[in-house]
Structures are given as structure tokens and as C-alpha cells.
DSSP file (Angstrom, degrees, kcal/mol; ACC not computed):
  #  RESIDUE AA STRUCTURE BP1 BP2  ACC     N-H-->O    O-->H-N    N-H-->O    O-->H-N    TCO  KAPPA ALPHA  PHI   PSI    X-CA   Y-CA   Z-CA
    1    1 A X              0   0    0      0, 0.0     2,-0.6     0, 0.0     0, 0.0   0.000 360.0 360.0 360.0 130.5   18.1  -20.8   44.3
    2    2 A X        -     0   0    0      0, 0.0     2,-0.2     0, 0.0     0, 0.0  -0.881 360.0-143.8-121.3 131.7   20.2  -18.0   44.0
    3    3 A X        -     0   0    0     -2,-0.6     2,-0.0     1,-0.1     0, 0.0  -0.689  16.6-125.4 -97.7 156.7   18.8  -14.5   43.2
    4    4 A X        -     0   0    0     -2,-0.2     2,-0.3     1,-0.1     3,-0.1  -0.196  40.5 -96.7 -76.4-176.4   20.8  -11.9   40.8
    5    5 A X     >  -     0   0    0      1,-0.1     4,-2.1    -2,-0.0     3,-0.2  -0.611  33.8-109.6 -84.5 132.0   21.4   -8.3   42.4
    6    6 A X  H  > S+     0   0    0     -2,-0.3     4,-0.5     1,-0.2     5,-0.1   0.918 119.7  52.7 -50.9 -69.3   18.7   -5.5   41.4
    7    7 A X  H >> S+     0   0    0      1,-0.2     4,-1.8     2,-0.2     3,-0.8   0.593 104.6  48.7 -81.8 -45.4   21.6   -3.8   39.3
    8    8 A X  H 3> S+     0   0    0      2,-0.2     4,-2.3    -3,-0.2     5,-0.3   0.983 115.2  52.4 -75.5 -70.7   22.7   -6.9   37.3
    9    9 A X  H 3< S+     0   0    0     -4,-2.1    -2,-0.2     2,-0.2    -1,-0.2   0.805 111.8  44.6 -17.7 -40.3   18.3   -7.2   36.6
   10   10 A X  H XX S+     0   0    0     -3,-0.8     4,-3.6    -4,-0.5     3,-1.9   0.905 113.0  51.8 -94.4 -50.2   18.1   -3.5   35.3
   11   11 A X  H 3X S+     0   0    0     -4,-1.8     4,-1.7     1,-0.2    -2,-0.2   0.855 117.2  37.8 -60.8 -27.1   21.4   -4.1   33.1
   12   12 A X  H 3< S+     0   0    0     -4,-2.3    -1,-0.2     2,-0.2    -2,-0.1   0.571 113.6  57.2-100.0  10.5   19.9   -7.4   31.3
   13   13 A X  H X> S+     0   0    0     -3,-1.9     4,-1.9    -5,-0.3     3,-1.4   0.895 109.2  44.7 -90.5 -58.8   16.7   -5.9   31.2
   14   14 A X  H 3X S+     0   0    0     -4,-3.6     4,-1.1     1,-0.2     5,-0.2   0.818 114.9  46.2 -64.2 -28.2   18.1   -2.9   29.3
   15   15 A X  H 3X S+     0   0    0     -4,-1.7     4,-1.6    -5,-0.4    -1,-0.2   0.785 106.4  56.2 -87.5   2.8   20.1   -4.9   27.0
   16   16 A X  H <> S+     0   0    0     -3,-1.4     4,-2.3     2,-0.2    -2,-0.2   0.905 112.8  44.8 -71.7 -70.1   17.2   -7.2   26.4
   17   17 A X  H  X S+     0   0    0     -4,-1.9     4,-1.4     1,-0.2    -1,-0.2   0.685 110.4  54.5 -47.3 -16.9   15.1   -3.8   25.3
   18   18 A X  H  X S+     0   0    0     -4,-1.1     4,-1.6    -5,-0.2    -1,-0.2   0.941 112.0  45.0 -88.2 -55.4   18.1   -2.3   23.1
   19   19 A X  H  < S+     0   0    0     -4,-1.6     4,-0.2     2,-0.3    -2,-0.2   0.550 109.2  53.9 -19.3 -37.9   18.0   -5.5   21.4
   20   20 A X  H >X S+     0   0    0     -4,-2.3     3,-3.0     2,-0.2     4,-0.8   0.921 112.6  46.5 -74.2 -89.0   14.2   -5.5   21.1
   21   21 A X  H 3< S+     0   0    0     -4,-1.4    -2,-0.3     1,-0.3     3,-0.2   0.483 108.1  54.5 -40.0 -29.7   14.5   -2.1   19.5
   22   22 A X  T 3< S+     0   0    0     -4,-1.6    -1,-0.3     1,-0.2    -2,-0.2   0.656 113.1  44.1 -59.1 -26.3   17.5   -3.1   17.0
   23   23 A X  T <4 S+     0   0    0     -3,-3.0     2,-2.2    -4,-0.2    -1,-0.2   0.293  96.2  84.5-102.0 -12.9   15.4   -6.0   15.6
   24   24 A X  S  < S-     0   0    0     -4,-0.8    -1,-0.1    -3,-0.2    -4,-0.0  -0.588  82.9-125.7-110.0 106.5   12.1   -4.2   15.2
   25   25 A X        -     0   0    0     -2,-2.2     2,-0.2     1,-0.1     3,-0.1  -0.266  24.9-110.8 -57.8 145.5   11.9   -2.2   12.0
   26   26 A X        -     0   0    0      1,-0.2    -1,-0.1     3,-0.0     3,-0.1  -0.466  51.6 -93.1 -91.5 114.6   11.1    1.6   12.4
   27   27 A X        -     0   0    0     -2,-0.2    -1,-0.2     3,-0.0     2,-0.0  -0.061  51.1 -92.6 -40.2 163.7    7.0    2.0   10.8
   28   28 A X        -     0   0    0      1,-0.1     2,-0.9    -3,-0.1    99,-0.0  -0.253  43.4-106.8 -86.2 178.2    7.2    3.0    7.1
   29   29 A X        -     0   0    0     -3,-0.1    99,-1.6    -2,-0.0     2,-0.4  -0.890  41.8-136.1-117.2  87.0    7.1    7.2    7.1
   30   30 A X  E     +A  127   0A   0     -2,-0.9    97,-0.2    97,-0.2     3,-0.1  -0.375  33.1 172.9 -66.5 108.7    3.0    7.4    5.7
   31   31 A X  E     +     0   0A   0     95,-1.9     2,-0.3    -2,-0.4    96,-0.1   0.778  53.3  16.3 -98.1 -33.8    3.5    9.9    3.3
   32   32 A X  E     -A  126   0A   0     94,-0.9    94,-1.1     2,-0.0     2,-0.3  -0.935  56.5-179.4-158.5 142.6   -0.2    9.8    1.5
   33   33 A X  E     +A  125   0A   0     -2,-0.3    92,-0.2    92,-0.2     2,-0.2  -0.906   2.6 179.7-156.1 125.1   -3.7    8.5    2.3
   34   34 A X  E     -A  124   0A   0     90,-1.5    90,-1.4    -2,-0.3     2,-0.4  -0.393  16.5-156.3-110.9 154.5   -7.2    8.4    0.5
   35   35 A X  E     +A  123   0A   0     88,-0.3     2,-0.3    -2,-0.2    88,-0.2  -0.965  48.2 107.2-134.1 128.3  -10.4    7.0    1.6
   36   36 A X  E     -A  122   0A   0     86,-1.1    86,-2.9    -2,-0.4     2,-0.2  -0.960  63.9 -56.2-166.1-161.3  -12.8    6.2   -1.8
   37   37 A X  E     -A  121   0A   0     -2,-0.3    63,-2.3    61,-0.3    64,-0.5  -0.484  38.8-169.2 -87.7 151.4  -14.4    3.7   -4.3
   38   38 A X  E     -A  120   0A   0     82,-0.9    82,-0.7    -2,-0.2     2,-0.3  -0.838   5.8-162.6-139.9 167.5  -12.4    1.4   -6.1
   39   39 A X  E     -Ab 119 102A   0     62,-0.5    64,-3.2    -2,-0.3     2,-0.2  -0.905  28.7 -91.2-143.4 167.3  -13.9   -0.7   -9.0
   40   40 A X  E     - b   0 103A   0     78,-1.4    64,-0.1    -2,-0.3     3,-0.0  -0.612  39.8-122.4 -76.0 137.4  -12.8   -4.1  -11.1
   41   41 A X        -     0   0    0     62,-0.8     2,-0.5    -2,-0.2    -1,-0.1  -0.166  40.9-106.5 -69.4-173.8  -10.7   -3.2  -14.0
   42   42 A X        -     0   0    0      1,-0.1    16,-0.1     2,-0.1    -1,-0.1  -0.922  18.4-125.3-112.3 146.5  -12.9   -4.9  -17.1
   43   43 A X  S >  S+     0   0    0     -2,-0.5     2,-5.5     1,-0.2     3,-3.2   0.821 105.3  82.9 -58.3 -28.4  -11.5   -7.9  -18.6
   44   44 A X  T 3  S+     0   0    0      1,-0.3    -1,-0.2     3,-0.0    -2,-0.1  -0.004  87.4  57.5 -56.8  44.7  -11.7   -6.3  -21.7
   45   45 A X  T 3  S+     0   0    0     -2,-5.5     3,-0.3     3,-0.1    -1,-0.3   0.071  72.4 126.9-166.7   5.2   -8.2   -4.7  -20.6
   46   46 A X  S <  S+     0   0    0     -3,-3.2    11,-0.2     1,-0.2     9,-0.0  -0.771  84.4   6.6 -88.0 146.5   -6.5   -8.2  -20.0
   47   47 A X  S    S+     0   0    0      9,-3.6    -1,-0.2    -2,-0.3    10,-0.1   0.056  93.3 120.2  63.4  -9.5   -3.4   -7.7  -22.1
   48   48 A X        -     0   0    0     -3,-0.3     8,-3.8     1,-0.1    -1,-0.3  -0.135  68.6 -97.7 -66.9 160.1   -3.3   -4.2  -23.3
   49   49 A X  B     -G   55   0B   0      6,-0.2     6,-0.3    -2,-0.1     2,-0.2  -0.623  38.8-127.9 -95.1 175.1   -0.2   -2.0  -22.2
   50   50 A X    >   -     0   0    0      4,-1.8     3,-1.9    -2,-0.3    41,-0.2  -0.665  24.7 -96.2-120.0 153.7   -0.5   -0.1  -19.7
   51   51 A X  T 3  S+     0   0    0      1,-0.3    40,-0.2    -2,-0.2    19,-0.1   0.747 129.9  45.7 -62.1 -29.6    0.2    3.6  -19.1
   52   52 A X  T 3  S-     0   0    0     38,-1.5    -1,-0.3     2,-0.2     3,-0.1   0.795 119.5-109.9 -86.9  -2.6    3.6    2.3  -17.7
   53   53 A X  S <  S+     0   0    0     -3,-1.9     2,-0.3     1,-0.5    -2,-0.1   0.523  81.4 129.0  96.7   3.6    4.3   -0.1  -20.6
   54   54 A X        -     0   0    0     36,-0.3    -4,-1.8     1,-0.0    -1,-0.5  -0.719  65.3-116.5 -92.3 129.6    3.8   -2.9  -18.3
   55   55 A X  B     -G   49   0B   0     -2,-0.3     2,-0.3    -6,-0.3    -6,-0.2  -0.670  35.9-113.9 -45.1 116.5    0.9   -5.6  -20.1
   56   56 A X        -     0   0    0     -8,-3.8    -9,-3.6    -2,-0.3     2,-0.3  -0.621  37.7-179.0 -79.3 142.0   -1.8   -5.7  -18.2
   57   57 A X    >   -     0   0    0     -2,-0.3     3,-2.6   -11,-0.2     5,-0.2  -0.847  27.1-148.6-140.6  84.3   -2.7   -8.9  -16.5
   58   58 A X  T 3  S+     0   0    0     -2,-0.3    48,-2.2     1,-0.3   -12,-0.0   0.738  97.7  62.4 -46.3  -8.2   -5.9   -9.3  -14.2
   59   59 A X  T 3  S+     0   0    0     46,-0.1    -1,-0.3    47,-0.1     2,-0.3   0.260  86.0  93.3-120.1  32.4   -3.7  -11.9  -12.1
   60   60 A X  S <  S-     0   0    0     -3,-2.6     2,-2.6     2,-0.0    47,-0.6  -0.838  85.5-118.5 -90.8 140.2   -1.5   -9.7  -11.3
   61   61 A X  S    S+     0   0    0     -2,-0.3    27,-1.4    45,-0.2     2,-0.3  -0.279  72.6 108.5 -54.0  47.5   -1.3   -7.4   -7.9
   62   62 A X  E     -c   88   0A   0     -2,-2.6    42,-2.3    -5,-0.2     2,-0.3  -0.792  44.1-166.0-129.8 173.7   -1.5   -4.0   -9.5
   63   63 A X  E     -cD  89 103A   0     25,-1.6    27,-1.8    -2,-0.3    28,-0.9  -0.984  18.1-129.4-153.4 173.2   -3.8   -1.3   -9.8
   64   64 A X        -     0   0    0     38,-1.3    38,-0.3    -2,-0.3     2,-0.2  -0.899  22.8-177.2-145.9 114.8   -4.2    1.7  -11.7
   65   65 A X        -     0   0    0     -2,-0.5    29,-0.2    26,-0.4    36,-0.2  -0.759  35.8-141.8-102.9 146.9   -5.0    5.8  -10.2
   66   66 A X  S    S+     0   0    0     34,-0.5    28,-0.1    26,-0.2    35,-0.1   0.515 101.3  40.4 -93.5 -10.1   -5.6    9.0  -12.0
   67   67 A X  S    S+     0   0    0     33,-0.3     2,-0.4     1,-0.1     3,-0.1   0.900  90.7  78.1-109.1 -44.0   -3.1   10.5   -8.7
   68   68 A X  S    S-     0   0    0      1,-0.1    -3,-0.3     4,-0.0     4,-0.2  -0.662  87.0 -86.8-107.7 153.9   -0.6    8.7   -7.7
   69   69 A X        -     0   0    0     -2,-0.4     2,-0.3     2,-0.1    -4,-0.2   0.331  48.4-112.5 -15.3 165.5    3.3    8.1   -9.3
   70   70 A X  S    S+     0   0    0      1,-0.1    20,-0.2    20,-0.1    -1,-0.1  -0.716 106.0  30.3 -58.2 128.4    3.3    5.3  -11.9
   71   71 A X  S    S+     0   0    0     18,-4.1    61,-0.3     1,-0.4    -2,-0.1   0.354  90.6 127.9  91.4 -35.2    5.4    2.6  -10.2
   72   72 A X        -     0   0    0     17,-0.4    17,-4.9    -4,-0.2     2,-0.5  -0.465  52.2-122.8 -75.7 154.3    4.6    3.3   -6.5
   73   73 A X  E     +E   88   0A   0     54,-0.2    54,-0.5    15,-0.2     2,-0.4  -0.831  26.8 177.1-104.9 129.1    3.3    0.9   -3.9
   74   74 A X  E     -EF  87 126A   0     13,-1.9    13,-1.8    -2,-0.5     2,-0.3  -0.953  25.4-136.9-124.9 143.1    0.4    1.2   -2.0
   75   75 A X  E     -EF  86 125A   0     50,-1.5    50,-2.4    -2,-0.4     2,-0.3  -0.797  25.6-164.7-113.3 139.8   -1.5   -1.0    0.8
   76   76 A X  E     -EF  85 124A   0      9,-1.6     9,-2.5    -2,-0.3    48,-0.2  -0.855   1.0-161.9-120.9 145.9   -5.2   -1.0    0.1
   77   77 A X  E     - F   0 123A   0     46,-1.0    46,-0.7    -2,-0.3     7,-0.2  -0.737  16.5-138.5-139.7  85.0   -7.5   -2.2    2.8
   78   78 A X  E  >  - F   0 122A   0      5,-0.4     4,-1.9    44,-0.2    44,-0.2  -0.247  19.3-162.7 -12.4 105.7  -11.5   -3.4    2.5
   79   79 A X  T  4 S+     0   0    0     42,-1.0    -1,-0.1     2,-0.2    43,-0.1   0.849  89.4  51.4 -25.3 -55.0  -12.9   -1.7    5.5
   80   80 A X  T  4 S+     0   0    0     41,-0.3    -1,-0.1     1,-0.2    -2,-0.1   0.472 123.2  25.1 -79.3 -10.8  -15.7   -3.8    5.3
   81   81 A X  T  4 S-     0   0    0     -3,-0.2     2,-0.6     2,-0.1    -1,-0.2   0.512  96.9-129.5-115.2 -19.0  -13.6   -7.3    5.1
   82   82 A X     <  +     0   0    0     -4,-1.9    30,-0.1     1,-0.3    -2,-0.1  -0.344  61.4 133.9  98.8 -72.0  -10.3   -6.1    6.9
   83   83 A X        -     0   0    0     -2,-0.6    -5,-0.4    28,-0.2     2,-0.4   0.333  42.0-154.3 -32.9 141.9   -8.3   -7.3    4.6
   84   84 A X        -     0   0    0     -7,-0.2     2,-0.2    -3,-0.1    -7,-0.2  -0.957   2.5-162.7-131.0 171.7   -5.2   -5.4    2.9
   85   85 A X  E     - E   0  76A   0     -9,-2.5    -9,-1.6    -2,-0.4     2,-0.6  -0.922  15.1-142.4-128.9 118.8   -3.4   -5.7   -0.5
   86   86 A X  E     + E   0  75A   0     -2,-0.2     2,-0.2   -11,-0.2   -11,-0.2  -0.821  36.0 173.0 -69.2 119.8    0.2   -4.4   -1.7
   87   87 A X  E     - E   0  74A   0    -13,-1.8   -13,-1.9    -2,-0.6     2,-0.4  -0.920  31.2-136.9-125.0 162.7   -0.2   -3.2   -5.4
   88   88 A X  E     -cE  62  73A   0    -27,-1.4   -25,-1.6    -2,-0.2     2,-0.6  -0.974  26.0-124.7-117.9 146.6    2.0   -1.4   -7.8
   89   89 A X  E     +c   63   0A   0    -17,-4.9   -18,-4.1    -2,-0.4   -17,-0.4  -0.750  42.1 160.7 -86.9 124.9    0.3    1.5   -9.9
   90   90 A X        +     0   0    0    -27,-1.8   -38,-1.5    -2,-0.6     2,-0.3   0.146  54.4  39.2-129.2  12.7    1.0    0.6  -13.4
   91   91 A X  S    S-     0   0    0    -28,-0.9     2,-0.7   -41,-0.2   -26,-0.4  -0.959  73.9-107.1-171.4-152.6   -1.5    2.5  -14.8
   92   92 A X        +     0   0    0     -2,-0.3   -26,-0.2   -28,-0.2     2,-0.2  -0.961  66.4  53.9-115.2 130.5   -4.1    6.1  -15.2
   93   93 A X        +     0   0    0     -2,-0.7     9,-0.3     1,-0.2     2,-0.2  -0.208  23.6 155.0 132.3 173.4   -7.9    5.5  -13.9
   94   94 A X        +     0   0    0      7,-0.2    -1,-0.2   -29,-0.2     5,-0.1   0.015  40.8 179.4 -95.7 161.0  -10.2    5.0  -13.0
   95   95 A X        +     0   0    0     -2,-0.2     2,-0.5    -3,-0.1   -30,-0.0  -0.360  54.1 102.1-128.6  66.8  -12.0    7.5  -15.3
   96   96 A X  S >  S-     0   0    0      3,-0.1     3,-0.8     0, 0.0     2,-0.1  -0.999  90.6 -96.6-130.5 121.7  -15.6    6.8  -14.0
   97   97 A X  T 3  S+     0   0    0     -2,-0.5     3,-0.1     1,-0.2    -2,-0.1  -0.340  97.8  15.0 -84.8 159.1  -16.3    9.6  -11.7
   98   98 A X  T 3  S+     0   0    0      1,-0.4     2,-0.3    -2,-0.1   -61,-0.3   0.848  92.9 120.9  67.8  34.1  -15.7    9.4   -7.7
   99   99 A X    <   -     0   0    0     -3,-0.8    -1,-0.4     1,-0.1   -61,-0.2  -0.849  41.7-177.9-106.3 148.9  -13.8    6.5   -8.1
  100  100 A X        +     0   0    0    -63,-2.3   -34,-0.5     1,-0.4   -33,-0.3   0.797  66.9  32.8-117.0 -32.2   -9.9    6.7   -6.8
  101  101 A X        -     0   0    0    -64,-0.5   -62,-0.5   -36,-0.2    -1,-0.4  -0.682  55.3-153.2-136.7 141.8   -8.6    3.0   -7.9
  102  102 A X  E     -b   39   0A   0     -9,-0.3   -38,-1.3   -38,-0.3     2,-0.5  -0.932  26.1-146.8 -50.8  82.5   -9.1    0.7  -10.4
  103  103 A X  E   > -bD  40  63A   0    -64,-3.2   -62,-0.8    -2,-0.3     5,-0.5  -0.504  11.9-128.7 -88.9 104.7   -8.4   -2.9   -9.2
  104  104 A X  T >>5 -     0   0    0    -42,-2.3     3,-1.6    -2,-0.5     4,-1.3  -0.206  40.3-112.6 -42.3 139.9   -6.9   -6.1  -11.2
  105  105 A X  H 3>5S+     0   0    0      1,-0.3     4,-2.4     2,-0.2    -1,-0.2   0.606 118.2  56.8 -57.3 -22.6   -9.4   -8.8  -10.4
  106  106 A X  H 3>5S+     0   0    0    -48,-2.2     4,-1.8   -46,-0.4     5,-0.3   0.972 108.7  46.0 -50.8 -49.2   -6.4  -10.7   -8.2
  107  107 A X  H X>5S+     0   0    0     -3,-1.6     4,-1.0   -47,-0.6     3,-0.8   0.952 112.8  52.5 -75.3 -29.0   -6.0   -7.5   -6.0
  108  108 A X  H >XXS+     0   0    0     -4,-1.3     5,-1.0    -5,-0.5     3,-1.0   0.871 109.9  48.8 -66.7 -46.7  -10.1   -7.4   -5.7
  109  109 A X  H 3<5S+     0   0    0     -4,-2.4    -1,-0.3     1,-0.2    -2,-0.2   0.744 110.5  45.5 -59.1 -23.9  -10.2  -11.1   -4.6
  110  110 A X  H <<5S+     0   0    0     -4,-1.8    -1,-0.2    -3,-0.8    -2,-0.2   0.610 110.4  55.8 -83.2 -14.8   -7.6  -10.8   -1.9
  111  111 A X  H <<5S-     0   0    0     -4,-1.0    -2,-0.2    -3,-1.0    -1,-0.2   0.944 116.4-124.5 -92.6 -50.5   -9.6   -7.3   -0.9
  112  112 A X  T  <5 +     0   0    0     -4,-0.8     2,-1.1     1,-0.2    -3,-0.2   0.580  50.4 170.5  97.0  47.0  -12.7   -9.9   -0.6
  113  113 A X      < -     0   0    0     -5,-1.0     5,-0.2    -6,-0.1    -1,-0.2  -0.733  42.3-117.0 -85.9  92.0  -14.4   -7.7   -3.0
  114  114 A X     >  -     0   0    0     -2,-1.1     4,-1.8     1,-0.2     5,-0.1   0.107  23.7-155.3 -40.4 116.2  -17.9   -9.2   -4.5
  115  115 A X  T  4 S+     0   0    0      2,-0.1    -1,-0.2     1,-0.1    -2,-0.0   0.078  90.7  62.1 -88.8  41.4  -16.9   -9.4   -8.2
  116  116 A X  T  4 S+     0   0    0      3,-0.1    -1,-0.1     0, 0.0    -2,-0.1   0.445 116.7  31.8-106.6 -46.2  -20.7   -9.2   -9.2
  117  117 A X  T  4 S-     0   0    0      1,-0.1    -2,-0.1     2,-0.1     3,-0.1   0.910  83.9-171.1 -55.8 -37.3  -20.7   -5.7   -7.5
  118  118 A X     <  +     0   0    0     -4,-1.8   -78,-1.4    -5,-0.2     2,-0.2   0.343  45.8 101.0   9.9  44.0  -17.4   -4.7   -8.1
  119  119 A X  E     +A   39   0A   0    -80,-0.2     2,-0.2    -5,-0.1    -1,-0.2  -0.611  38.0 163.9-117.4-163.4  -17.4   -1.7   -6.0
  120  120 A X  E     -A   38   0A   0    -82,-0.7   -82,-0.9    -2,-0.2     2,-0.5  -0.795  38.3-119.9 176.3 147.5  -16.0   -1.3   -2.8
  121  121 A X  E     -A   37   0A   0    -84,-0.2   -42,-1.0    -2,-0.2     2,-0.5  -0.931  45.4-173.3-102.6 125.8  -15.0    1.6   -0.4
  122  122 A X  E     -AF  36  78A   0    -86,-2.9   -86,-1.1    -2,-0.5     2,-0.9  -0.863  26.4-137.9-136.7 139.6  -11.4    1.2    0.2
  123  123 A X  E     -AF  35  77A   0    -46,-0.7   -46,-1.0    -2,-0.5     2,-0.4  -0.802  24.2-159.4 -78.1 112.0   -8.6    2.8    2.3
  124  124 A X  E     -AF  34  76A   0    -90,-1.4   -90,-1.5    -2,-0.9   -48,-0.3  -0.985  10.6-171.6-128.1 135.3   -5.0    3.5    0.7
  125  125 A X  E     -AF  33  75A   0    -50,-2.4   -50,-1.5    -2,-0.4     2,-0.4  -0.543   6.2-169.3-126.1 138.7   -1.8    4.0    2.2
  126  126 A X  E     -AF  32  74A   0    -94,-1.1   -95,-1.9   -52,-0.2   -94,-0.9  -0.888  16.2-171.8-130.4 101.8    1.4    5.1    0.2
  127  127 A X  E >   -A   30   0A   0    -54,-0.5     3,-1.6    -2,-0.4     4,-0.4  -0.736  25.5-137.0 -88.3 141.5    4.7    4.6    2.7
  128  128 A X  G >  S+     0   0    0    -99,-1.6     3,-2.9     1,-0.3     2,-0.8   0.960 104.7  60.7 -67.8 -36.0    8.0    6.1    1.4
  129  129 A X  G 3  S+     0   0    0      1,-0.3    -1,-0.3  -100,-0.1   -99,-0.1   0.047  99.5  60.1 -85.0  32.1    9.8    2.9    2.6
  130  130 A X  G <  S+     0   0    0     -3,-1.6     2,-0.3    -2,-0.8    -1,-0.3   0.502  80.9 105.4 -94.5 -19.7    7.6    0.9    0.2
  131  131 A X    <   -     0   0    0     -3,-2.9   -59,-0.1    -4,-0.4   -60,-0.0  -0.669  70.0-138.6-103.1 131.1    8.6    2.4   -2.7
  132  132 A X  S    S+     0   0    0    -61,-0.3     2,-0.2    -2,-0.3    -1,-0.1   0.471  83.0  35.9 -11.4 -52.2   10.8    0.8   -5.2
  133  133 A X  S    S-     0   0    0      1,-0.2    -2,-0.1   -62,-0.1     5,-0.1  -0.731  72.4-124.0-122.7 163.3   13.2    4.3   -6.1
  134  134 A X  S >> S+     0   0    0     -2,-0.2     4,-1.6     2,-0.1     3,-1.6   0.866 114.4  63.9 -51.7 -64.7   14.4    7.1   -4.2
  135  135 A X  H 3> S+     0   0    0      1,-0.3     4,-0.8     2,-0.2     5,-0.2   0.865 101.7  51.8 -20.4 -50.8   12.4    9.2   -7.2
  136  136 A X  H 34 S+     0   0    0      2,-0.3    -1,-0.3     1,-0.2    -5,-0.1   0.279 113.9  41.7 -95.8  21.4    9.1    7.7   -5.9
  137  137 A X  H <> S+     0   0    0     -3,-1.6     4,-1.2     2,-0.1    -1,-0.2   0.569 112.7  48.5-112.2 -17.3    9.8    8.7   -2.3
  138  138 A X  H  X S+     0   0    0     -4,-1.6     4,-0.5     2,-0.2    -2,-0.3   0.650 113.9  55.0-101.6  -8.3   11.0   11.8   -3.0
  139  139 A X  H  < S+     0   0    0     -4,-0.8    -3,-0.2    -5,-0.2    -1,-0.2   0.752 114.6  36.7 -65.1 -48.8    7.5   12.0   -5.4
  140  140 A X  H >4 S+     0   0    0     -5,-0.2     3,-1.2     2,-0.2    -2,-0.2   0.814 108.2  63.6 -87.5 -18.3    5.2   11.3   -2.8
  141  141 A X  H >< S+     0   0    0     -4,-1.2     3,-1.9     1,-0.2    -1,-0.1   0.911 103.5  50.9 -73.4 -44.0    7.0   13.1   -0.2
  142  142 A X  T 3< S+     0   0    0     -4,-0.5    -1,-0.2    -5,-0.2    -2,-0.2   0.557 100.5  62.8 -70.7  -0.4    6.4   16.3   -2.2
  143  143 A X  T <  S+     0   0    0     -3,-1.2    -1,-0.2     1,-0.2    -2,-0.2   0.220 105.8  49.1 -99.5   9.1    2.4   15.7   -2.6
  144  144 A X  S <  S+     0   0    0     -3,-1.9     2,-0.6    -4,-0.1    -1,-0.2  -0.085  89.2 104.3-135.1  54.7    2.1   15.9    0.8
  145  145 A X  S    S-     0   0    0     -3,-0.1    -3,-0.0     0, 0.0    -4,-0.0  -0.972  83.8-101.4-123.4 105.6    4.3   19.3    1.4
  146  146 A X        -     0   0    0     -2,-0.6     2,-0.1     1,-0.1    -2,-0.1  -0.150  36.0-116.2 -23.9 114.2    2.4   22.0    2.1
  147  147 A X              0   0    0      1,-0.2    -1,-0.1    -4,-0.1    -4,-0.0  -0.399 360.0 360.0 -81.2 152.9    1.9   24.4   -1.0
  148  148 A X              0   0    0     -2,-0.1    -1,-0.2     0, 0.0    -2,-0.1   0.533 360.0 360.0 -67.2 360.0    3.6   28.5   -0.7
């Protein structure tokens, strides 16, 4: 058995680790994050347009906030199951107060969310590298800039 030279070791060790690092995508830049209630949208809202002009569809992945862009993505996460959700906000509620989210009944099953309760306390994450436009990065980047 023939061993390499410590110097030849440290050089394929370092290009192994430059490698690493080329291949391993950079975390998304977390631009805004809320802690609240979310609720089930009502089925009485399947098929109505929505604030973005998108049809609303309860088997769809979306959700709908009175704060953030129309058109952004955001990861929601159940505390209490673990689970997260990708949604796009396609529309303006909840208008229930102390609510922040409003969920289509897909993104509340994937959340594991009892739909006989249909509340939940939920975490949500808005990353600029999630979002669809340059607009909605450069939107969320500016709700979390310190006002003069």
C-alpha cells in the first residue's frame, strides 16, 4: 500500500471542499418573518377571483395576507406538526382579527392542520430568492429597511 504525501492530501482535500462549496446553493436571503394564526379559507370562496385575478381554487397551494406583495412566495411551517408549505399570495385576508394567513384547504392539509378546527399558529418565511420577479424582491426587501 502506498501512502500520498501530506501536501498532495491537503491539495485534494481543498479541491474536494471548493467543489463542496460550488454545488451547494447559497441560503435564500430571509427578508420577512411573522409568527400568527392562520385559518381555512371557506369553501364558499371556491371559484371567486381573487384580489390578483387568479380563480380561487381550494386545491391549489396559495394563500391569501392582508401584508404581504400579491404574487410572492412564502414557506409556512405548523409548529405543532413540523411540517412546511410553499404558497403563492394570490389574495387580501384574512379579515378576521389576529389572524395573519388565510389558507387554501390543500396548503392546510399538507400543514397537517385539523380542518374541523381550522386554526393553527403558523410560522412564515418570505426569501428574496423565492420570489418569482425582481419587483417582489425588491418589494420585500424594502419592508424590512429600516424607516428615516
Amino acid at each position: 500500500m502506498t501512502l500520498l504525501p501530506l501536501k498532495t492530501i491537503c491539495r485534494l482535500a481543498t479541491v474536494c471542499l471548493l467543489a463542496a462549496a460550488a454545488i451547494t446553493p447559497a441560503r435564500a436571503e430571509l427578508v420577512l418573518r411573522q409568527t400568527g394564526t392562520a385559518s381555512i379559507y371557506a369553501d364558499l370562496f371556491e371559484g371567486r377571483e381573487t384580489a390578483s385575478g387568479r380563480t380561487f381554487r381550494q386545491d391549489a397551494l396559495t394563500a391569501a395576507s392582508r401584508s404581504l406583495p400579491l404574487g410572492s412566495r412564502i414557506r409556512v411551517t405548523n409548529p405543532e406538526t413540523g411540517r412546511t408549505v410553499r404558497l403563492a399570495v394570490t389574495d387580501r385576508g384574512p379579515y378576521v382579527g389576529g389572524r395573519i394567513l388565510d389558507l387554501s384547504r390543500a396548503a392546510a392539509d399538507r400543514l397537517g392542520i385539523d380542518p374541523k378546527d381550522g386554526l393553527a399558529t403558523v410560522h412564515v418565511e418570505a426569501h428574496a430568492a423565492d420570489q418569482p420577479t425582481a419587483a417582489l424582491k425588491r418589494q420585500l426587501r424594502a419592508r424590512t429597511q429600516p424607516s428615516p
